[in-house]
N, C-alpha and C positions, 0 to 999 in steps of 0.2 A: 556462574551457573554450572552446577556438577552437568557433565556430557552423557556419561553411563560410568553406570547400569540405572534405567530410568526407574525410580522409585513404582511401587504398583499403583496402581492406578493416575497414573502421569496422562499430563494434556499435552499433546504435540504441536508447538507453535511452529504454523507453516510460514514462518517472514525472514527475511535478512535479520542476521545475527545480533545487527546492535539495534534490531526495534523488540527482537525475541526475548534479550536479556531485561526490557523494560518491562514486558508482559512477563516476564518469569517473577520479575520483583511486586507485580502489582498479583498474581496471580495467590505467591504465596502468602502475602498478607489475609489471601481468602483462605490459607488453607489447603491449598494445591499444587501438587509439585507438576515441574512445565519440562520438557525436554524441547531444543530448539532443532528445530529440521531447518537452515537454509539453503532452496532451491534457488535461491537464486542470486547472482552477486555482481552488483553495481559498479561500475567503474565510470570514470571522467573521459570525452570526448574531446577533440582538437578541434573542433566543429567552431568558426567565430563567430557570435553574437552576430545579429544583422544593426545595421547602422541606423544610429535614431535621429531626432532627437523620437522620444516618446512620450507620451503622459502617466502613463502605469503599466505596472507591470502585472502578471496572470502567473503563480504557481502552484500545481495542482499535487505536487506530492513533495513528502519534506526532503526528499531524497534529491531534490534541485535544489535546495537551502545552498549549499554548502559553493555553487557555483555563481551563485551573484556577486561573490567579490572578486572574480576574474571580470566585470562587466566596468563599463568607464564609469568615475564617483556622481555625475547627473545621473545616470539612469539608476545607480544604487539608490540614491535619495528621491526616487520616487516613490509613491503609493505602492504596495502589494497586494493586489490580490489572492488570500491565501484559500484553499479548497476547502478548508477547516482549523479547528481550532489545533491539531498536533502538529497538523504542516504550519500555522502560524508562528505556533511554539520553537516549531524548530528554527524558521525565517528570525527572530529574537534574540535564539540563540547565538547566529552565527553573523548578527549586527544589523540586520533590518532595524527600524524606528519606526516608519510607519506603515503596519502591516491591517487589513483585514480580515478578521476569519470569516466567513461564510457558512454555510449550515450543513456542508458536508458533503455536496454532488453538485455536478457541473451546472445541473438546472437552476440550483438553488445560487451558484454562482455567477451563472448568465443575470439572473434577477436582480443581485446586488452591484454588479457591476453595469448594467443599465439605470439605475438609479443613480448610482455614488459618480458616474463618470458616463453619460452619456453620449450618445454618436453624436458626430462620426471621428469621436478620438481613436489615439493611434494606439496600440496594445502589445506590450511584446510576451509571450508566453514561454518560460523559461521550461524547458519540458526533456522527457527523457524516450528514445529511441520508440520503444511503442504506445503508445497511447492509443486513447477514444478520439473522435473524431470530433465531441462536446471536450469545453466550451469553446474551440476556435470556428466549430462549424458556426454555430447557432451566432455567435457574437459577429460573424461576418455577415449573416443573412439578416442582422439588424442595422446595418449598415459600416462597423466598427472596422479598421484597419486592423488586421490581426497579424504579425509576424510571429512565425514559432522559433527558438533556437534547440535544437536541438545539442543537447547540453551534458547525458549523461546516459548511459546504456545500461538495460540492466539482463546478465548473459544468465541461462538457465545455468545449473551447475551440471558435471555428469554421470555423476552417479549419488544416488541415495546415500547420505550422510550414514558411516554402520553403527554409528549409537541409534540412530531411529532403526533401521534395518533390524539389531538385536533386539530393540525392546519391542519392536512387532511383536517378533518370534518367539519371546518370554513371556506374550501377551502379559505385558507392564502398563501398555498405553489404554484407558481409557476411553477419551475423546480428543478430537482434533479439533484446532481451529484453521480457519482459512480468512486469508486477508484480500486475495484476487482472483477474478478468473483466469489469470495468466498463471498464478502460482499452482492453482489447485491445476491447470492440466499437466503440468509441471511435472507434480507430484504423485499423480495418476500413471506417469510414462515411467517414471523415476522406481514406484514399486511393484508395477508390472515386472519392470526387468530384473529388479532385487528380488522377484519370484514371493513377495508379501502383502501380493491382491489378498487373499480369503483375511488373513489377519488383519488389513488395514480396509477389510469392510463388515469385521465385525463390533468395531468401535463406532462410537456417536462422532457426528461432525456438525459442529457449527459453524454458519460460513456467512461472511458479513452483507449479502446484496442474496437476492433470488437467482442474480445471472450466476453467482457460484455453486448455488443449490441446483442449478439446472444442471448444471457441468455434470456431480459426483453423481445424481442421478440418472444423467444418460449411462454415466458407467456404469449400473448397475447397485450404487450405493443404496440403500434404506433408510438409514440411520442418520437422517442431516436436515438439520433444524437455520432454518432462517433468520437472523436478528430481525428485528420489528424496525430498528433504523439502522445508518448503513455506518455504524460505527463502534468500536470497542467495548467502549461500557454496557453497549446493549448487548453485544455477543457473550460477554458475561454474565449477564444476567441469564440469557437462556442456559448457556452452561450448565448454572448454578441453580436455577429455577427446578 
């Protein structure tokens, strides 16, 4: 994916670089050139898994995929519970067998995982430095044994990548997508100080949950549209709608 000079009317994908480059690929098949902004960059922790045995496992973003093959080969071989079908995809990827997807949010994954694996089994949640407090809250308050491992951190970056910074400023960019409410404040501190607030709130933002529509709009934004579900294909759709 070319970096800059962002084509006109380019969409600014606000995610880590290797989900940016998949959105860039699926973006242009619409028709739309993508410039990737990552604010934020994932690393591996020393952190050791907690000791099992367990019944299943709980991961909520694909971005822990990559860490279950440091875990011992029983707990590998157990059930996954994946947060959705792209974190499933990636758990497949990287040699799960038997993974679940879920519908896409933790509630939706409290629900299947009460079904498919009821209390009071053991659970371990393969998770990354900040999280929600769903689903280990809620699966505890049903009675489930919940371990988390803290497994992967994901650090802001510090300053505004300058291919996004220039194509603000060539007003090239469009609209923006946003994938978190971590990233979007992220990315709010990020162009404040790159001095490309008025530019980067005169573009559209689509943003995939209301709690990141709440974010851009405390700041001042106007222009930020909600997906209808809390997932990609529908944030294109408004996009492109």
């Amino acid at each position: 994916m070319a970096a800059s000079p962002a084509s006109p009317g380019s969409v600014l994908v606000v995610r880590a670089a290797e989900d940016a480059a998949r959105t860039a690929r699926m973006l242009a098949r619409l028709g739309c050139a993508a410039l990737a902004a990552p604010v934020i960059e994932t690393r591996a922790l020393d952190e050791p898994a907690p000791p099992g045995p367990f019944d299943a496992l709980i991961v909520t973003s694909a971005k822990a995929a990559a860490r279950l093959a440091d875990l011992p080969e029983e707990t590998r071989a157990l059930r996954v519970f994946a947060v959705g079908p792209r974190t499933a995809r990636a758990l497949g990827a990287n040699g799960s067998r038997d993974v679940f997807a879920s519908g896409g949010d933790a509630q939706a994954l409290i629900r299947d995982i009460s079904r498919l694996a009821p209390p009071p089994a053991r659970l371990l949640h393969v998770a990354g430095r900040d999280r929600k407090p769903e689903p280990a809250g809620g699966l505890r308050a049903m009675g489930y044994d919940v371990s988390v491992w803290t497994a992967y951190e994901a650090r802001a970056v510090r300053r505004l990548p300058e291919s996004a910074r220039a194509a603000l400023a060539d007003g090239a960019i469009a609209a923006a997508l946003h994938y978190s409410p971590r990233s979007a404040r992220i990315l709010l501190r990020l162009v404040a100080e790159a001095g490309a607030s008025q530019a980067f709130a005169r573009i559209a933002h689509v943003v995939i949950s209301p709690d990141v529509a709440a974010i851009l709009r405390e700041a001042g934004l106007r222009r930020v549209s909600a997906a209808p579900e809390p997932n990609e294909k529908a944030m294109l759709r408004v996009l492109l709608g």
